[in-house]
C-alpha positions in Angstrom: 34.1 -11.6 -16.9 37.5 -11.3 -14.7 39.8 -9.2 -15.7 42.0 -12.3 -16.2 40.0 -13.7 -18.9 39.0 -9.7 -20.3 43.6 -9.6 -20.2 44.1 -13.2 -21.6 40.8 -12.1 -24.9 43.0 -9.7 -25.5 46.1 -11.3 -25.8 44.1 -14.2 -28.1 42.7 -10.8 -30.5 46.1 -9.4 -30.7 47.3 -12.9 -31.7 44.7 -13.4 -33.6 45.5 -10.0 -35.5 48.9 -10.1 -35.5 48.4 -13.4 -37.5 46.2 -11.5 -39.8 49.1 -9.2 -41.0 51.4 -11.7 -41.0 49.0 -13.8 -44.2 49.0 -10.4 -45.8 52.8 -10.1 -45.6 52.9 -13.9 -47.1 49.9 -12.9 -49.6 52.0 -9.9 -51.2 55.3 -11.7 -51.7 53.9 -15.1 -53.0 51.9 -12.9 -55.3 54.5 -10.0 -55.6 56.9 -12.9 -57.1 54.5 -14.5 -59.1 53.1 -11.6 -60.9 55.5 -8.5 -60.3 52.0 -6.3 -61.8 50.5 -7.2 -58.4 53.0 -4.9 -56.3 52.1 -2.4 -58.7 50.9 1.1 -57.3 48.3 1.2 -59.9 47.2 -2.2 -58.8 47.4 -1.2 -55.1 45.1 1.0 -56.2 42.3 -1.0 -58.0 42.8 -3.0 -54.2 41.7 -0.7 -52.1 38.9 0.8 -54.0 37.6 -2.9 -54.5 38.3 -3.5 -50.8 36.0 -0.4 -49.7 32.8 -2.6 -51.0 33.6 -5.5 -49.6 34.9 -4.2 -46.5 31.3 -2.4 -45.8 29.9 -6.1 -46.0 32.7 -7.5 -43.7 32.5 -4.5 -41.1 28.9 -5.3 -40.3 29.3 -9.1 -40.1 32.0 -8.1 -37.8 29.6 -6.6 -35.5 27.2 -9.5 -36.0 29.9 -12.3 -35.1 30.8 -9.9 -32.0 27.1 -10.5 -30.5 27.7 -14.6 -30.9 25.6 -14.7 -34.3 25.8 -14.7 -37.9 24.5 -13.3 -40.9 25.2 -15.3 -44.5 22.8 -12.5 -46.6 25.2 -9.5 -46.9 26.2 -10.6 -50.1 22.4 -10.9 -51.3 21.6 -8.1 -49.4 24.1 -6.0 -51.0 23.0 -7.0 -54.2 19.5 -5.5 -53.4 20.8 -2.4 -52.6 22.7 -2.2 -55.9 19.6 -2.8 -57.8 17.7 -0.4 -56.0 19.6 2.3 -56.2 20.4 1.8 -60.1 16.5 1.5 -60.7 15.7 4.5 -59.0 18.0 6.7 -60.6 17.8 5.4 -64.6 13.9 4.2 -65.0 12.7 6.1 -61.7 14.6 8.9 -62.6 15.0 9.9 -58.4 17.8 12.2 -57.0 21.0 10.2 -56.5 20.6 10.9 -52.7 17.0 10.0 -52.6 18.0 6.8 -54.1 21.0 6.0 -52.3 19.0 6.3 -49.0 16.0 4.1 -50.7 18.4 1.7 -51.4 19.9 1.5 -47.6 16.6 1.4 -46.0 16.2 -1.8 -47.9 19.0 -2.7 -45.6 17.6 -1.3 -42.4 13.9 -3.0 -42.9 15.6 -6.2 -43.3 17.9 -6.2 -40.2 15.1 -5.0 -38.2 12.8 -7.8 -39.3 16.3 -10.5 -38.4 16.3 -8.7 -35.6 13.3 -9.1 -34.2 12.7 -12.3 -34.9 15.7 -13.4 -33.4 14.6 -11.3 -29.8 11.1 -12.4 -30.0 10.8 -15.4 -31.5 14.5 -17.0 -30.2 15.2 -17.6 -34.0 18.6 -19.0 -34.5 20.7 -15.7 -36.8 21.9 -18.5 -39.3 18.1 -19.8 -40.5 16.8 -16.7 -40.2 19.7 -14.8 -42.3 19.5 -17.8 -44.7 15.5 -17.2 -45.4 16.9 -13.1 -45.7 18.6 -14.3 -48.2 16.4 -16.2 -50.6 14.2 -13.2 -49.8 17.1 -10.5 -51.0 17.7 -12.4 -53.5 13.9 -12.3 -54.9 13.3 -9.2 -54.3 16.8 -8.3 -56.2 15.1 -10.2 -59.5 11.8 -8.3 -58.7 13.5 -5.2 -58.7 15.6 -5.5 -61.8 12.4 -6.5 -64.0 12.5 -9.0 -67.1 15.5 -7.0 -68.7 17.8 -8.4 -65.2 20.5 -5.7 -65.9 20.5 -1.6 -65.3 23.4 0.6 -66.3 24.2 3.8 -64.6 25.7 6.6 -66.9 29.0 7.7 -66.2 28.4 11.1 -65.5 26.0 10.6 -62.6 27.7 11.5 -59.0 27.9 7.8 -57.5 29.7 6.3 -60.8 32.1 9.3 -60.9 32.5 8.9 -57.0 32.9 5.7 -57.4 35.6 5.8 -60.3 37.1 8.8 -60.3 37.4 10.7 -57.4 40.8 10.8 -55.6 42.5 12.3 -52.6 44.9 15.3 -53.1 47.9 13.7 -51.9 48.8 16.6 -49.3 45.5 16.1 -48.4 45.7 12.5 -47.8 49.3 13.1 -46.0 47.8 15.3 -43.6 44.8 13.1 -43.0 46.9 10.1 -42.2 49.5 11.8 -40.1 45.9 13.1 -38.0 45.2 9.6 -37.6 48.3 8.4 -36.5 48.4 11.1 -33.5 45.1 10.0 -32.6 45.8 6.4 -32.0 49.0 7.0 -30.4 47.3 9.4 -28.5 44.1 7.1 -27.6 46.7 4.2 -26.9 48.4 6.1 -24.2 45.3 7.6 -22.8 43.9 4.4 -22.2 47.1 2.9 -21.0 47.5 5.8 -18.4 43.3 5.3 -17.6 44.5 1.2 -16.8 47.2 1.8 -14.9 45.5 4.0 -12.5 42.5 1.5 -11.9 45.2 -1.0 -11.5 44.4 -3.4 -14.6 46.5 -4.8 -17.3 47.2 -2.6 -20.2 49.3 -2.9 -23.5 53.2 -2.1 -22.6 54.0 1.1 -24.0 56.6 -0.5 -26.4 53.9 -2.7 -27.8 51.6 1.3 -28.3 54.7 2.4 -29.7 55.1 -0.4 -31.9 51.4 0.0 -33.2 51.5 3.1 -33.8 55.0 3.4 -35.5 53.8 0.6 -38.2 50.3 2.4 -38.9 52.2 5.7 -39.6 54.5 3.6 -42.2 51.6 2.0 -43.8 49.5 5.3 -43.8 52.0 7.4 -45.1 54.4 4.9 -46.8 51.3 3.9 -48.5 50.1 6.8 -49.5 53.4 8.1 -51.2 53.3 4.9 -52.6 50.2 5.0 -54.5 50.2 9.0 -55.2 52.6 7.2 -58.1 49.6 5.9 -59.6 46.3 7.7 -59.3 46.7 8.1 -55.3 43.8 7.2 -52.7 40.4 7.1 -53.9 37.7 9.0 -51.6 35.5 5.5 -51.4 38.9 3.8 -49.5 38.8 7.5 -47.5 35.2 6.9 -46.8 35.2 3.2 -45.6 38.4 4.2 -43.2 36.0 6.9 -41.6 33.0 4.4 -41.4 35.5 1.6 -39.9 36.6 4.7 -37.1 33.5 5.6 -36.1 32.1 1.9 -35.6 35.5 1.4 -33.6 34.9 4.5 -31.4 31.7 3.4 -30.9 32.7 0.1 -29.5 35.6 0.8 -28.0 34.0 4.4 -25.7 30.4 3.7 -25.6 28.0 1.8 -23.4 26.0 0.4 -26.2 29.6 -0.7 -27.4 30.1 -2.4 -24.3 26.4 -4.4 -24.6 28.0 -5.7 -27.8 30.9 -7.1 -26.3 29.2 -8.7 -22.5 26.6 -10.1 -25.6 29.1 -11.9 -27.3 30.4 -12.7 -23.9 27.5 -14.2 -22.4 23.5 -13.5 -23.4 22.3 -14.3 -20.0 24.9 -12.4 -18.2 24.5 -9.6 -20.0 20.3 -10.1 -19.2 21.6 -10.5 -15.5 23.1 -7.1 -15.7 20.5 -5.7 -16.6 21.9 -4.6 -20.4 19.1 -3.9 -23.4 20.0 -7.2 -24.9 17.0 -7.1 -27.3 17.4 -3.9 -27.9 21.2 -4.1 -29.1 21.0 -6.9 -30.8 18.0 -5.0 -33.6 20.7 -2.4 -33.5 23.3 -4.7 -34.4 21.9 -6.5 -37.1 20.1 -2.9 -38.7 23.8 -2.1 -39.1 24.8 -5.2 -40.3 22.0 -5.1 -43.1 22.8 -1.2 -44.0 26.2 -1.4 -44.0 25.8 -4.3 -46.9 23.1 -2.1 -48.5 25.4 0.4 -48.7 28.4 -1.9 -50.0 25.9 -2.4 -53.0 25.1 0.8 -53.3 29.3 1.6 -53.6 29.3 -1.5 -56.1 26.8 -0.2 -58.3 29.0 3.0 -58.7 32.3 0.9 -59.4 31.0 -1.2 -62.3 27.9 1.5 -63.3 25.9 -1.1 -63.5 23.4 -3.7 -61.5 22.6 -7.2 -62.6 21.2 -10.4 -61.5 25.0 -11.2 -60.7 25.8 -8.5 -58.0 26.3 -9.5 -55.3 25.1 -13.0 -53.8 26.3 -16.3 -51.8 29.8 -15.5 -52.8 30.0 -13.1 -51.6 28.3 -13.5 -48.1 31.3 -16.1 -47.3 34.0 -13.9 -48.9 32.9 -11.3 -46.0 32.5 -14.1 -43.3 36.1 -15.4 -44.1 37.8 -12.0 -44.0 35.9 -11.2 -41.0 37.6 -14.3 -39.5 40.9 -13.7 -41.0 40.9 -10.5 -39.3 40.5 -11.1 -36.0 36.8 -11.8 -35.6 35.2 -15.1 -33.9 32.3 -17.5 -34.7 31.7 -17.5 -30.8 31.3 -13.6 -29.9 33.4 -11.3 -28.4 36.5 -11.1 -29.9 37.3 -8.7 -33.1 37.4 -5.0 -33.8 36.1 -2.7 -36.7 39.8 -2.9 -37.9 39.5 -6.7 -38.4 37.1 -5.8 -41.6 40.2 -3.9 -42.8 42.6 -6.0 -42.2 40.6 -9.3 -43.2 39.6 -7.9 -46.7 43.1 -6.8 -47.2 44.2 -10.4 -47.3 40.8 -11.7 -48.9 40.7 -9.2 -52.0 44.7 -9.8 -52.6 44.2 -13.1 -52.9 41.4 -12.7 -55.2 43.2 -10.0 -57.1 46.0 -11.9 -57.6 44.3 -14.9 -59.1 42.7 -13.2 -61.5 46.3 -11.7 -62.7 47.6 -15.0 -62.8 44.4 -16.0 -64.6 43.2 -18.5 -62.3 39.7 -19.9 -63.6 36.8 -19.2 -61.5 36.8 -23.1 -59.9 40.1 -22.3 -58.5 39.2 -19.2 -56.8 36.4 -20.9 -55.5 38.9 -23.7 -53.9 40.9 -21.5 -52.5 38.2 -19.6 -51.1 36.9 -22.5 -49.4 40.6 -23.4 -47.8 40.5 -19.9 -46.7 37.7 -20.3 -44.7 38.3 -23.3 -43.2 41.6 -22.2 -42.2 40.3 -19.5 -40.8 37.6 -21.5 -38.8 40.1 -23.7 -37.6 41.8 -21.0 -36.3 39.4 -19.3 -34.7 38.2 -22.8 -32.9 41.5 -23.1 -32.2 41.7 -19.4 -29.9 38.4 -21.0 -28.4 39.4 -23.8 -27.0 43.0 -21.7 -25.6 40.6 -19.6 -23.8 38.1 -21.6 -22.4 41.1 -23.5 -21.0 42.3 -19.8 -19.2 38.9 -19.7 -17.7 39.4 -23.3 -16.2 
């Protein structure tokens, strides 16, 4: 790709993104003024900790939609994971560790067998996630037995994890002001790197601007919900997974492959990238990350039924992928649109449940969301094929 149509992608992601925070803006005050509880630091709270599960599900469709493909089993996917790893601890009786790695190398066999298929057989990702997912979803019965529900005591490690463990607020201070010098620091760093190859960069008020808003929601946020019962370490730890995948894309050569995959398959081939090869990578993640998501699940209800996880919430990932920043048609998104995307998807689903919005109505709205979010995203598509005219 030229750098014209590499400046003008990045000008239809930071769009794209800035859009994203601009729903969640509209998302608190509609629901800030219809149910004053929402704004609530203890509710804040309850947000991000729900948001860490769903966000591991919507980080690794991320990376699937970047490639040009998509996966519709997280949800069922994650929903094995919490099965296993509840089974294997109460009626196995395994090490919590044992069984939280048993449970994400459900995860990993599965996205290696989408994954080769899809190399090797030219499967389309859609039919072949869809058949992952009647076969999560059986095996998640299987698993589970005749009694179709397990609950985890609550003094085993994940549920207290999962429940009760929180960031010492000088801690989480300190943590988020590290973070804030990095990106600035990253931000400049490339900037500098841009200018001296003689490409298009972001202007260093636009850095500035970035960086000064992530220090006020960092910090702000943090002093914000140290009101309540401050910032739980499963947020901390889906934050550390979301800056590691984004390093990953943004300063290595395997993230690279991603993005010339989502680009253009036979270009990449042309180049001479491990296509094959990164796309199996790419959907193993996918399927461990959503693993993992049930895994976290299990730990925040202490239990695993029939009912975790599923086709809900497959396309409540999708659509908060899209929302933040990701596309249907590869290349375009980041790690931090799973972040922001789930930001605006659990509000919204937070909220409702405040306001006591029966399950049909959720479901509606869901379904706007999505197609909104399509529409926008087919929208950015058609803007940039017209730049490559």
């Amino acid at each position: 790709m030229s750098g014209l149509d590499l400046s003008r992608l990045r000008d239809l992601a930071g769009r794209r993104a800035a859009g994203g925070l601009a729903a969640l803006a509209v998302v608190w005050i509609v629901l800030g003024v219809a149910t004053p509880r929402f704004l609530s630091a203890d509710n804040l709270v309850n947000v991000t900790q729900q948001s860490a599960v769903t966000g591991m599900l919507t980080l690794g469709v991320v990376l699937v939609m970047l490639i040009g493909h998509l996966d519709i089993s997280v949800g069922a996917v994650s929903g094995l994971g919490s099965a296993t790893v509840a089974v294997a601890v109460v009626q196995h009786g395994l090490p919590e560790v044992v069984a939280i790695l048993l449970a994400v190398l459900t995860g990993v066999v599965l996205g290696l067998a989408y994954g080769l298929l899809s190399t090797r057989l030219g499967l389309p990702g859609f039919v072949l996630t869809l058949a992952g997912l009647l076969v999560a979803l059986g095996l998640q019965l299987q698993v589970l037995g005749r009694t179709g529900a397990v609950n985890l005591p609550f003094e085993t490690g994940l549920v207290r994890f999962a429940q009760q463990a929180y960031v010492a607020t000088p801690v989480a201070l300190g943590v988020g002001a590290f973070v804030v010098v990095v990106v600035g620091f990253l931000g400049a760093h490339e900037r500098r790197r841009r200018d001296r190859a003689g490409l298009a960069g972001d202007s260093w008020v636009r850095i500035g601007t970035r960086t000064g808003l992530l220090a006020a929601l960092l910090l702000g946020g943090t002093l914000y919900l140290s009101t309540a019962r401050g910032v739980g370490w499963m947020f901390v730890l889906f934050l550390v997974v979301v800056m590691v995948v984004d390093v990953c894309l943004r300063r290595t050569s395997w993230g690279r492959h991603v993005r010339a995959i989502g680009g253009s398959v036979e270009s990449a081939r042309r180049a001479g990238l491990g296509v094959d090869r990164t796309i199996i990578s790419v959907y193993v993640l996918c399927s461990s990350l959503a693993a993992f998501g049930g895994v976290l699940a299990a730990g925040r209800l202490a239990a695993a039924n029939q009912g975790t996880g599923g086709a809900e919430l497959s396309l409540t990932a999708i659509a908060a992928a899209l929302i933040g920043g990701a596309s249907l048609y590869g290349g375009r998104g980041s790690a931090w649109s799973a972040v922001l995307g789930v930001a605006v998807v659990q509000s919204i689903s937070t909220g409702l449940a405040m306001l006591g919005a029966e399950a049909s109505v959720r479901y509606l709205i869901l379904g706007v969301v999505l197609v909104v979010a399509v529409a926008i995203d087919a929208s950015g598509k058609r803007e940039g094929g017209r730049g490559r005219a």
